[in-house]
DRENGULUM-19955 format. One record per residue: x, y, z of N, C-alpha, C in turn. Coordinates in steps of 0.05 Angstrom, whole numbers, padded with zeros to 5 digits, always signed. Layout:
BEGIN
XYZXYZXYZ/...
% end
This chain:
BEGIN
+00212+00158-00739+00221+00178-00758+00241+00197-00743/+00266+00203-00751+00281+00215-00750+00272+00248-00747/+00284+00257-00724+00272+00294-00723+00295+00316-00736/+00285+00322-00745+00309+00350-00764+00325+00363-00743/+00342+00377-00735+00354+00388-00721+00355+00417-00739/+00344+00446-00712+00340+00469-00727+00353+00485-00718/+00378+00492-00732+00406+00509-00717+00388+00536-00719/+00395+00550-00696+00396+00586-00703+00418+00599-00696/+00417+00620-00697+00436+00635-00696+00423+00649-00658/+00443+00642-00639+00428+00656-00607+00456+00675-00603/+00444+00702-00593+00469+00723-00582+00465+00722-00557/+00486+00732-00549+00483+00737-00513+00505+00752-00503/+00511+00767-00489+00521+00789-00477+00533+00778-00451/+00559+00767-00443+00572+00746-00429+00590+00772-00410/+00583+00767-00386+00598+00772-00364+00618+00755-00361/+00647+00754-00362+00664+00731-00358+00694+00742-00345/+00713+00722-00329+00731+00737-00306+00753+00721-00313/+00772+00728-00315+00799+00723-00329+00804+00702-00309/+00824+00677-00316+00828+00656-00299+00862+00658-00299/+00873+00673-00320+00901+00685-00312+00913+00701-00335/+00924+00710-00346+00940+00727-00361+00932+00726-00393/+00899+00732-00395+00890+00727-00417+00886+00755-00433/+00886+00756-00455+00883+00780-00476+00881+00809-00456/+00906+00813-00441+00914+00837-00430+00894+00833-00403/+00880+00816-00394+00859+00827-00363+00894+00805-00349/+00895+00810-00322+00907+00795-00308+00881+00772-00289/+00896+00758-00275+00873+00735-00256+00859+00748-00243/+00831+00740-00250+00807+00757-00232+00800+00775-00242/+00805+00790-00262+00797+00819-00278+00760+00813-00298/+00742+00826-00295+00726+00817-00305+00722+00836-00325/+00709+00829-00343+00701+00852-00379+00679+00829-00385/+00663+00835-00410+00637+00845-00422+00643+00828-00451/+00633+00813-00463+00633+00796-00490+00614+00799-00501/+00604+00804-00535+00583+00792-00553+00590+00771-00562/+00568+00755-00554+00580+00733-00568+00554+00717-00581/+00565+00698-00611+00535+00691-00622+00550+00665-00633/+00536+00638-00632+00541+00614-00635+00511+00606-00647/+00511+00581-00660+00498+00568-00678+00489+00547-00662/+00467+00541-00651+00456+00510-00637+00427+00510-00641/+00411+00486-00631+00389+00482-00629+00381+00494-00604/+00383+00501-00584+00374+00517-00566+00387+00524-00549/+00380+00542-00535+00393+00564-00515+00414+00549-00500/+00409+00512-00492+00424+00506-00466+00445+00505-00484/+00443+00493-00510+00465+00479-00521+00483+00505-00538/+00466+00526-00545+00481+00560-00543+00509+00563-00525/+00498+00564-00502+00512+00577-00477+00527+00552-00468/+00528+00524-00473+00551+00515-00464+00568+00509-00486/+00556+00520-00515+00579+00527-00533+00595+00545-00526/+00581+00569-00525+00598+00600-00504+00616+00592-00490/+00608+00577-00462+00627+00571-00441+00641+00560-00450/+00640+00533-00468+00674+00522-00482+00692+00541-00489/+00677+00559-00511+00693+00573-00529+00710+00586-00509/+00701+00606-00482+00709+00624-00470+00729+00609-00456/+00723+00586-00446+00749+00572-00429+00771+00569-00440/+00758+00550-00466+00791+00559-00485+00812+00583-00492/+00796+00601-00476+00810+00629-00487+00825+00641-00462/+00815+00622-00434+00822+00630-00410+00801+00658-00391/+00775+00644-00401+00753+00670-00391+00729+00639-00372/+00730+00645-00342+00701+00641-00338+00682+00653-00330/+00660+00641-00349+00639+00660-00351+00614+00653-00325/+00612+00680-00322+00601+00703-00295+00569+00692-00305/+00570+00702-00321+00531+00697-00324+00524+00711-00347/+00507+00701-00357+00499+00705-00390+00480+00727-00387/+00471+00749-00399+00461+00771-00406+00435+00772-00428/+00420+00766-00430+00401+00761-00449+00403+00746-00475/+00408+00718-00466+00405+00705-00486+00387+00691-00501/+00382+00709-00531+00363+00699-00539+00367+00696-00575/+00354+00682-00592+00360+00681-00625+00362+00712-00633/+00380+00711-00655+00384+00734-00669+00355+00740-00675/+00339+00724-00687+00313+00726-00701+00302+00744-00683/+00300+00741-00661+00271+00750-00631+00291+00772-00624/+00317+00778-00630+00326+00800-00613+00317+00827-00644/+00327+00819-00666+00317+00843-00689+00284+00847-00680/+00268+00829-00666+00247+00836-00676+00235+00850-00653/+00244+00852-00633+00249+00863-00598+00260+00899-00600/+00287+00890-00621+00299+00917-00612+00321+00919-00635/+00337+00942-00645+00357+00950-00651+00372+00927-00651/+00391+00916-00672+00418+00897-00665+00439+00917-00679/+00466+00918-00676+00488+00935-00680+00497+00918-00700/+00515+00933-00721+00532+00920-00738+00542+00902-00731/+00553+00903-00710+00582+00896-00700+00568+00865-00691/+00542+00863-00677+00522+00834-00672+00526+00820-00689/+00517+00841-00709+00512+00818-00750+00525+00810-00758/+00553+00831-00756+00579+00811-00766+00579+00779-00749/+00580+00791-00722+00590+00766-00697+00570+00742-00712/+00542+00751-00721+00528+00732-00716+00531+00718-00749/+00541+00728-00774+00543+00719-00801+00578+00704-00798/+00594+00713-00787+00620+00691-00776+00607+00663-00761/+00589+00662-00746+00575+00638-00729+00571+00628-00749/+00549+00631-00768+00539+00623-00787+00554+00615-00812/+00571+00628-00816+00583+00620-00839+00610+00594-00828/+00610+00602-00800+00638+00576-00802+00626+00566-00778/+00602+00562-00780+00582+00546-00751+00606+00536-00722/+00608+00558-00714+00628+00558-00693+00608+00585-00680/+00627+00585-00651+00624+00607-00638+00634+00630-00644/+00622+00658-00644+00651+00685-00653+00637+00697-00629/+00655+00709-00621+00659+00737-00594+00668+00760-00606/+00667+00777-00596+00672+00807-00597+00695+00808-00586/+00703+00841-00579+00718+00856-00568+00710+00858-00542/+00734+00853-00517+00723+00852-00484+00725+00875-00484/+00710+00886-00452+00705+00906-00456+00704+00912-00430/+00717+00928-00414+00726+00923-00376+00720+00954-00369/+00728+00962-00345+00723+00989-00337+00740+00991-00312/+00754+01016-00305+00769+01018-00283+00762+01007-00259/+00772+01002-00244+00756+00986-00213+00740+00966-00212/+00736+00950-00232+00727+00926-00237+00736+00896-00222/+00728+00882-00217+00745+00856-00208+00737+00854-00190/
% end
C-alpha cells in the first residue's frame, strides 16, 4: 500500500552570505531571511530553502529554528509578516522569503 505524503507548512529564520552582487549586499555580506516552504519534513524544508536561496545568489550560513508553522503558533507569537510568507508557500507550494535584513559591520 502506497503511503500518503503530508505537506506542511515549516518556517525558519536563515542566516545566509551573498556569493556576489545580489539584492544590494556585495560578495561576502551576510543578512537574516524568513523563510517558509511546503515539504514533508524538515530535511526536505531546508534543502528546498537552500535551492531557493542559491538561485537568488545567497549561501546559506545555518538555519535558525526550523520548525512547522503548526508547533511554532503553538510555542509562541508568529508575526503577520510569517503568515503571509507562510499562505504564499501554501498557496503556490513553492518557497517564499522575506525581506533581508543586515546590520553595519557585518560580514
Amino acid at each position: 500500500m502506497k503511503s500518503l505524503r503530508h505537506d506542511e507548512i515549516w518556517v525558519s529564520l536563515l542566516e545566509v552570505e551573498a556569493l556576489g552582487r545580489e539584492h544590494g549586499f556585495g560578495p561576502g555580506e551576510r543578512a537574516f531571511v524568513n523563510v517558509a516552504a511546503l515539504a514533508e519534513s524538515i530535511a526536505v524544508a531546508e534543502e528546498r530553502m537552500t535551492k531557493q536561496l542559491a538561485d537568488l545568489g545567497f549561501h546559506v550560513v545555518r538555519f535558525e529554528g526550523t520548525e512547522t508553522l503548526r508547533i511554532r503558533r503553538k510555542t509562541r507569537p508568529v508575526s503577520v509578516h510569517l503568515l503571509q510568507l507562510a499562505r504564499h508557500a501554501q498557496e503556490t507550494q513553492s518557497v517564499a522569503y522575506g525581506s533581508f535584513h543586515s546590520w553595519e559591520g557585518q560580514g
